[in-house]
Every structure is written in C-alpha cells, then in structure tokens.
C-alpha angles and dihedrals in degrees: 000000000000120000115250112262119255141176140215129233112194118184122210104182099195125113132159086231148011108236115211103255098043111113090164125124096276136142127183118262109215106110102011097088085125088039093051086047090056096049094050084060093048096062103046084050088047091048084050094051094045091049090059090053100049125074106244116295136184117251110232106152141011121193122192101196135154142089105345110323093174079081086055111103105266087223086060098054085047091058091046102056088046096053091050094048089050095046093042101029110207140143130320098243093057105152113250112202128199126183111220146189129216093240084058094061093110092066102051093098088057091051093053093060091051088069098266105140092173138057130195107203118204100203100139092182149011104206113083097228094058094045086054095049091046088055090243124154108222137059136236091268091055085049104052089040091053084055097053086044086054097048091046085050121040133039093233132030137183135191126203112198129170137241139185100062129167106280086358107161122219091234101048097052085052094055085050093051083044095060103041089053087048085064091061100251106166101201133035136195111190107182126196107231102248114192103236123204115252094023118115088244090070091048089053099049086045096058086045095249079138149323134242116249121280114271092253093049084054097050094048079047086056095042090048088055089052108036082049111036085056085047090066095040101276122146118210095225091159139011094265105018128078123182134183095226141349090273091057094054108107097248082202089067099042084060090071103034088044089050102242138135132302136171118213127208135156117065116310091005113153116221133188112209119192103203130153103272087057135273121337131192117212131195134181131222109289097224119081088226097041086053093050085042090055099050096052098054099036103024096224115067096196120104108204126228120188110214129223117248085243092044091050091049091047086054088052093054093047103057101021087057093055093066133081076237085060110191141296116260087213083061096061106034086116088073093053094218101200103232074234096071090044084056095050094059092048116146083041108056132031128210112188138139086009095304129104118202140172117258118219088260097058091038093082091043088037086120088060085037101062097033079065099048087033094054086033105104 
C-alpha cells in the first residue's frame, strides 16, 4: 500500500531587511550569522524527531520559505532536503522549493546543485518607483536579471508580483504582466497589496502618507490579471496562482489547498497531521531562540492540536474553494451546508459531480462566500 503523500515547510526567518507590508514571522540577519547555525541544527533535529512521530508518508514536496532562505547557506539546504528525502522516502522528481530574492540572484547556480529544482522569485515589481514605494532593494534591472538567472538555473521558476498600488493603472500592470510572461516564466503569482496590521504600511495609511486604491480600481486591476494572464496560456488554478499547464502548478501548494498532509519546521512554521485519533494542526515556537530552545530540551519542537470535525471541514472550505479543483461535498458534510444556502449563491459557487467550486464571478468576493457556507448550519 503506498504511503500518503506529505510536504515539508521549512521556515528561514532572515531577511536583510523588513519591507513595509510584510506581517510574516522575520527578523533581520546582520549580526545573527551563530544564531542562524544553530537554527539550522535545530531543524534538521527537529525533521529527525517528527519523523519519528508520523506513520510513514510519501515525500512529494519541500518548501524552504521565510523570510529570505536564498541567504540560507546553500550547504544547509542541501542537507535539508537530504535529510527529508531520507526520513519520508518518494519519488526522485519531489519538488524542492526555494524562496529567493533578487539580490540573491549570484548564488542560484549553487542552489541548483543542492538539490533545489524551483524557485520562487520574489520580484513584486518591475518599475523602480514602485520598488522604491514597496521598501525593496533592488531595481527593475535586478529584477529582470534575477529572472533570466532563474530561468538559466532551475527547471522550474515562479514569480510573485503585486498589484493594487497606490495610482497603479490597469495598463500598465498589464504591460508589466506582458513582459514577465515574455521571459518564459511558467507560473505567476500576482498578489493585491493588503494593508496588514502591525506592518509599517497600516501605520502609514493611518497617518494619511497615502491610501490604497479605491475598491473599483482594485477590482479592474484583478480583472486585468485575469482577462490577461489567460490571454498568454495561463490557467487561473487558484486566486492568486496562474500557471501555463498542470505540470507548471506548485505541488507544494496543491498540499494545503487539497487538504493533505504537511510537516512544519523552522520558528512560527504551521503544520496538518493526519494520525489515527483525526486532523491536527502543529505549530512551533514563534522566536527564532525559543524554537532552537525547544528543540533542544524536548527534542521535538511541534505542539499538537486535534481539530474538530467542523473545524477540519471549515479548513477545507477555506483553502479547497479557493482552487479552480474547488472541494469535495463529502469534505464538508460537518458543517451541514442546506442545499438552500448553496442556491442562493448561485451564480458564485457551483456544486456539481460531488464537487463545489467558486465561479469567476464569486472568486473576487470568495472571502463573503465562504463567511456564508461557512455560518450556514
């Protein structure tokens, strides 16, 4: 019988510097180069001691994010992925994801050869002004050279941009689509600038330095994405992900919008266990030193949370909706959903052949859709 398939998160936190609309889990790196060898330890301690805890799995994706983990020591990824491959034995052509920079872009090729066979560029724009408004440290021309080093280097590249800017025209966001998909880039992941709490953004625009675009300039900026992304042989396979094939569709992805299994390692990583007694969620400790910390007293950093059945299904909901797949009915019968609710979104959502899935017209309103299936029993 074969094993069910898993991935691996694995969390870097270190970045050179914090951009303004980031609210994840970072820390700047100047000055933590002992701190950053320790942690490395710590997670493939950490991979050895979950392994132990989970019946056997199939590895099917690993994906080093952060943070910044093209600062991460190219020898260490190696050592992670190995040690992955070795704990949850798949198949040879696992994806290997790495989370890169632009600035990074001289140490692709060493990456490469460490086993990593797709990068995930974080390039967010290509117009210096708007890399300058959005606190990046490189320039268009950085940009545009870290995609051609990609594309030299790995099999399989993506690039995540972002839309909805402050005075962001429609055409222009669609010349700068137009030109990164000229480059061959197989897989996009335009994002719409949401002001976070906490970030340095939402203390700007509460201060009035300046104000996200109007709710109708955002929506022409998404419908741009859309109408012009499937003009160039993209396929919409999530809200935020377009892709030019199955094949070029991020498998690490598909684990948590399909609802399978992931291990999570590295400070602050999520993580979805299947075991006998239902779904768990882990977490690990949030602070790079209090992970390192737990794993050296206990072994195994992850706390273990056992989900509802309706908890599990509303998870379900949330992330399978949000796919071109959509989601199993069978998945969500906890939330006992009346057929009643589902007819009156129609239009929005689709339930058909056992599946319900979101229409063009409910994926830009998919937050207000599920808040309704998911309030509906």
């Amino acid at each position: 019988m074969t094993a069910p398939p898993i991935g691996l998160y694995v969390h870097w936190p270190y970045c050179a510097q914090i951009c303004p609309y980031c609210d994840f889990n970072v820390v700047r790196a100047r000055g933590r180069e002992v701190e950053a060898e320790a942690l490395g330890e710590a997670i493939l301690a950490d991979l050895e001691a979950q392994a132990a805890r989970l019946p056997p799995r199939r590895l099917v994706s690993v994906f080093l994010g952060g943070g910044t983990p093209s600062l991460m020591p190219p020898r260490l990824a190696a050592r992670i992925v190995a040690a992955a491959r070795r704990l949850w034995p798949g198949p040879d052509e696992t994806e290997v994801t790495l989370e890169a920079n632009p600035t990074d872009a001289a140490r692709f090729e060493r990456f490469a050869e460490a086993s990593v066979n797709r990068l995930s560029l974080g390039v967010q724009s290509l117009d210096d002004r708007e890399l300058a408004f959005l606190g990046r440290n490189h320039d268009g021309a950085g940009a545009r050279a870290a995609i051609a080093s990609a594309m030299a280097n790995f099999p399989r590249v993506s690039v995540d941009l972002i839309y909805a800017l402050p005075h962001q025209a429609p055409a222009a966001w669609g010349r700068a689509l137009d030109e990164v998909a000229a480059m061959g880039v197989e897989h996009l992941s335009p994002y719409q600038l949401t002001i976070e709490p906490g970030t340095a953004f939402h203390r700007a625009v509460r201060r009035q330095v300046f104000a996200p675009p109007p709710d109708d300039l955002a929506a022409t900026l998404f419908d741009t994405t859309q109408v012009t992304l499937e003009a160039l042989g993209f396929e919409a396979y999530e809200v935020s992900n377009h892709a030019r094939g199955a094949a070029a569709r991020s498998r690490h992805n598909l684990i948590y919008w399909r609802g399978e299994d992931y291990a999570g390692a590295g400070p602050g990583a999520h993580g979805r266990w299947t075991l006998a007694a239902g779904r768990h969620a882990t977490e690990t400790p949030r602070g790079v030193m209090a992970y390192i910390d737990r794993v050296g007293a206990e072994g195994l950093s992850v706390a273990l949370e056992r989900l509802s059945p309706r908890e599990a299904a509303v998870e379900r909901l949330l992330m399978g909706l949000r796919t071109d797949e959509g989601v199993a009915a069978a998945d969500l019968a906890p939330l006992a959903i009346p057929p009643a609710r589902i007819a009156e979104l129609e239009g929005l959502v689709r339930l058909a052949d056992g599946r319900l899935t979101a229409t063009a017209r409910g994926r830009p309103v998919l937050d207000r859709v599920i808040a309704e299936l998911a309030d509906a029993a």
